[in-house]
N, C-alpha and C positions, 0 to 999 in steps of 0.2 A: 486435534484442535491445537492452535497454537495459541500460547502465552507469553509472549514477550512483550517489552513496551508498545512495536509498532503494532501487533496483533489487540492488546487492548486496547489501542485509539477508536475514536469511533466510526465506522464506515465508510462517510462522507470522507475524511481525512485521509485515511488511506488510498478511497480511492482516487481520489486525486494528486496523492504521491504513486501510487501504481500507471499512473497515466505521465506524470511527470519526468518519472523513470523510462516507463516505455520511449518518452523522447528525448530521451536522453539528456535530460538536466545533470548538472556536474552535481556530485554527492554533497561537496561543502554547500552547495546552493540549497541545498535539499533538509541539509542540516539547520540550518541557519532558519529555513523557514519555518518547518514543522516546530522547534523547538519554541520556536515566536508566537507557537498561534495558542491564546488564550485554552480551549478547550484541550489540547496535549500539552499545557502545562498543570490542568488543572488532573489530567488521569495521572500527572506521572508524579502529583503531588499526594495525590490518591492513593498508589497503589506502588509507589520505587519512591516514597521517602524525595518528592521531587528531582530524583536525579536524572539529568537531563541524556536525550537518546543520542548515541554516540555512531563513532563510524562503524564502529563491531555490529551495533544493533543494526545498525544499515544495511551493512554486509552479507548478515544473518538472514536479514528477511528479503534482499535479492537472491540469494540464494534458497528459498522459502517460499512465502506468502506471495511474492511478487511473482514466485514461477508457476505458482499455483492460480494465481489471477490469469497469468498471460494463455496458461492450457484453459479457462476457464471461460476467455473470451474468443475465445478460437474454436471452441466449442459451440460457444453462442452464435458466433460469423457460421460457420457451416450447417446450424440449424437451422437457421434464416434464411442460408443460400436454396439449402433441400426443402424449405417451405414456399420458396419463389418458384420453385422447378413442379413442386408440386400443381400451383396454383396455375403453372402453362399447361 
């Protein structure tokens, strides 16, 4: 299980930088936004003394959480494909 800033955001929030990512949004864009959004200000005042999520943590979790997403959704596309093939 991971614990870093990006891993205790909530859900919703990651997945939509997980999606963000996938298309390639530039990392400073990525930074700039998450860091802005009310509710990961409010975990990261919660739980990191509000300090705010940097490029390391970015890094960290493209290397990480986001690659675990990406096997995750790939997973998901193939079980959907094998339940279409099924249903022919």
């Amino acid at each position: 299980m991971r614990n870093g800033k990006i891993a205790k955001l909530p859900n919703t929030v990651r997945d939509e930088l997980n999606l963000r990512m996938e298309n390639g949004e530039d990392g400073a864009q990525l930074l700039d936004r998450l860091n802005g959004l009310p509710e990961v200000q409010e975990c990261l005042k919660a739980s990191f003394g509000g300090v705010p999520i940097s490029k390391q943590n970015l890094c960290e979790w493209r290397q990480g959480g986001f690659r675990e997403w990406q096997i995750r959704q790939e997973l998901i596309s193939q079980a959907h494909e094998l339940s279409d093939c099924g249903r022919d």
